[in-house]
C-alpha positions in Angstrom: 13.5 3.9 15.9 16.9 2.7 15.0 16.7 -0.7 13.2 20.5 -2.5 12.5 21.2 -3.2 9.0 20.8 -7.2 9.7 17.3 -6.7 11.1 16.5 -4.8 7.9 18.1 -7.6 5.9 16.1 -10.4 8.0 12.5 -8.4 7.3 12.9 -7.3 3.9 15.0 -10.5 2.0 13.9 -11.5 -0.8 12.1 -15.0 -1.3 13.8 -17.7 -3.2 11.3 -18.0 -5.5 10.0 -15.7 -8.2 8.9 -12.5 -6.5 6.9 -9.1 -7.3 7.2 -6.6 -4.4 5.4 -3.0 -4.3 7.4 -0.4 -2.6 5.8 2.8 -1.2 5.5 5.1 1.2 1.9 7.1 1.7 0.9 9.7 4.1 -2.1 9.2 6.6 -4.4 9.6 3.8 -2.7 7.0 1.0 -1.4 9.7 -0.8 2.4 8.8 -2.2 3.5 12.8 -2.9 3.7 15.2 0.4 3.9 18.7 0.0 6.6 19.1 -2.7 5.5 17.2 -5.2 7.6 14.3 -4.6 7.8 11.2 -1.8 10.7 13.3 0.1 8.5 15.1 2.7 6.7 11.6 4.1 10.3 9.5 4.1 12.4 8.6 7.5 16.0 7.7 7.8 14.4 4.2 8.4 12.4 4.7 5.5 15.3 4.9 3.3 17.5 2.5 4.9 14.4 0.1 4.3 14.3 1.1 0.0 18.2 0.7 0.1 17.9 -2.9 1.6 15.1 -3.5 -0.9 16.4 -2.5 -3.9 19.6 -4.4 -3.1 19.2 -7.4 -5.0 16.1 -6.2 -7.4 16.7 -6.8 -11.0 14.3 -4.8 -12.1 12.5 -2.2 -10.6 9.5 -0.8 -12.2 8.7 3.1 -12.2 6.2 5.7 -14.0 7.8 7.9 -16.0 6.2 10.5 -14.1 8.0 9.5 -10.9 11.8 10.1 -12.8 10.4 12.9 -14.0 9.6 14.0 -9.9 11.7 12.4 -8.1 14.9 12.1 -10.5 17.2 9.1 -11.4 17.4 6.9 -9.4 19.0 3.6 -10.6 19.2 0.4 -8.9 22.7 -0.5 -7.7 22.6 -3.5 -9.7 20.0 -4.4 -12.5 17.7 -2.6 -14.7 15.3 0.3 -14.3 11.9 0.1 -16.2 9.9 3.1 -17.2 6.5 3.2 -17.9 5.8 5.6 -20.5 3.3 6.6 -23.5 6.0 8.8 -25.0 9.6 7.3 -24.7 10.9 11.1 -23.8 12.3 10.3 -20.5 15.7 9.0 -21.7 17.3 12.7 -22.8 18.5 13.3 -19.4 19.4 9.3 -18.2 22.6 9.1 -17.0 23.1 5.6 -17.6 20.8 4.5 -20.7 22.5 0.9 -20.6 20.7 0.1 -17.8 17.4 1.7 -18.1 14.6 0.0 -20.5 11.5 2.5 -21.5 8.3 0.9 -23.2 4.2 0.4 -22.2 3.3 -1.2 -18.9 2.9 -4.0 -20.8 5.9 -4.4 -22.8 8.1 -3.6 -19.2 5.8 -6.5 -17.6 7.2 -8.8 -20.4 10.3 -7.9 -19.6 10.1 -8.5 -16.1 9.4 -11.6 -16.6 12.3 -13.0 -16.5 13.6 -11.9 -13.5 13.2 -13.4 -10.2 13.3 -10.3 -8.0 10.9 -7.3 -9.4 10.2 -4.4 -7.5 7.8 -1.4 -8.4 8.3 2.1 -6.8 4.9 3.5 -8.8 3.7 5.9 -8.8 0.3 5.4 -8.5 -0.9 4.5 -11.8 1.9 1.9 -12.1 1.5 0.4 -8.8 -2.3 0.5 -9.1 -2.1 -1.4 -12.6 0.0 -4.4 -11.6 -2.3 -5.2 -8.2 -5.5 -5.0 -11.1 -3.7 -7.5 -12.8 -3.0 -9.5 -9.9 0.6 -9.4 -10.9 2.3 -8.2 -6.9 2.9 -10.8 -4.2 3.5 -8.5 -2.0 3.7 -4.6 -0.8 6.4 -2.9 1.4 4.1 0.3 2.7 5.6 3.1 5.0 2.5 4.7 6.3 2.2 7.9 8.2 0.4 7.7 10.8 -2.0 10.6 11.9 -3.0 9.0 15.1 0.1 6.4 16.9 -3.1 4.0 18.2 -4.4 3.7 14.8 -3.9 0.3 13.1 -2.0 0.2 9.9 -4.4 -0.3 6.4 -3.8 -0.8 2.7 -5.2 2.8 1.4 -8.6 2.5 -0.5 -6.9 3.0 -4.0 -5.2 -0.2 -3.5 -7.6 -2.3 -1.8 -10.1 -1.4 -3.9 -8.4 -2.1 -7.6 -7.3 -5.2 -6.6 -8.6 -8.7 -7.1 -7.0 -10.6 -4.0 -7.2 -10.0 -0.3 -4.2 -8.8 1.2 -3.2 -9.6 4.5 -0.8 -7.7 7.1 2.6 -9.9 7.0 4.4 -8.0 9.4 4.9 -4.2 11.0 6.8 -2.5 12.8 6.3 1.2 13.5 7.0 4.3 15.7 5.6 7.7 16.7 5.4 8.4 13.5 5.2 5.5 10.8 4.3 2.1 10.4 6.5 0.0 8.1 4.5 -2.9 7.0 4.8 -5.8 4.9 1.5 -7.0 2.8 1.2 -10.5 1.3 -1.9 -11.9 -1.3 -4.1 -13.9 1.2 -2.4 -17.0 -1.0 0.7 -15.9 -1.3 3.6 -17.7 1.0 7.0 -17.1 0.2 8.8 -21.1 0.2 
């Protein structure tokens, strides 16, 4: 599927209010790490082109410390990266430390909060925590799909830890994902 930058822009803009977005892509199962040991092996071209357009005009974007340490550095074109972590170690190998803030989830939270455009890229813990906290409005969720008739679902490890119901927004798909935008059941952008 071939999307055009616009439609991108057009699916994925941010609201003009303050927003908390969830970005991830899973395999059929919900899992966010494919065979490597790293999101790589479940991403598309469309996949990416989709993160690219989201992380855009993020001014913060949210990560474990466990995700820089397995899928690298990758810092938001603009903004500030925020990484969740018990021991503070990550920064050694940072190749912009001006940019990146380390600290508990929540002391990054805090942080946050004073941005209108806040993205989190997990891992799994980290997205986990802020839907039990009821702090997402919404999720941006590549799925692969193991069957092209199946209808797209929040995995179980989401659904399940958070407080709100979540309804499908919007997907779009192919043979072989499902891009899908998730909003809280009383959550409406303005």
């Amino acid at each position: 599927m071939n999307h055009e930058p616009e439609d991108l822009w057009v699916n994925y803009a941010w609201p003009n209010i303050p927003w908390v977005r969830i970005n991830l892509v899973v395999d059929s199962q919900g899992e966010i790490r494919g065979s490597d040991g790293t999101s790589n092996p479940l991403s598309s071209k469309t996949d990416r082109e989709i993160l690219k357009t989201i992380r855009r005009d993020a001014e913060i974007i949210i990560v474990g410390a466990n995700s820089v340490r397995s899928e690298g550095w990758h810092l938001p074109p603009n903004g500030t990266l925020g990484i969740v972590s018990r021991t503070r170690h990550v920064l050694e190998t940072c190749p912009d430390p001006e940019r990146v803030i380390v600290g508990s989830l929540d002391e990054i939270l805090d942080h946050s909060l004073k941005f209108q455009h806040v993205l989190c890229e997990g891992g799994k813990f980290v997205a986990g925590e802020l839907l039990a906290r009821d702090f997402a409005d919404e999720i941006c969720l590549t799925i692969n799909l193991s069957d092209v008739a199946e209808e797209p679902k929040l995995p179980t490890w989401m659904s399940a830890v958070s407080p709100r119901m979540w309804t499908l927004h919007r997907a779009i798909g192919d043979d072989a994902q499902a891009f899908t935008i998730w909003r809280r059941a009383t959550s409406e952008p303005l």
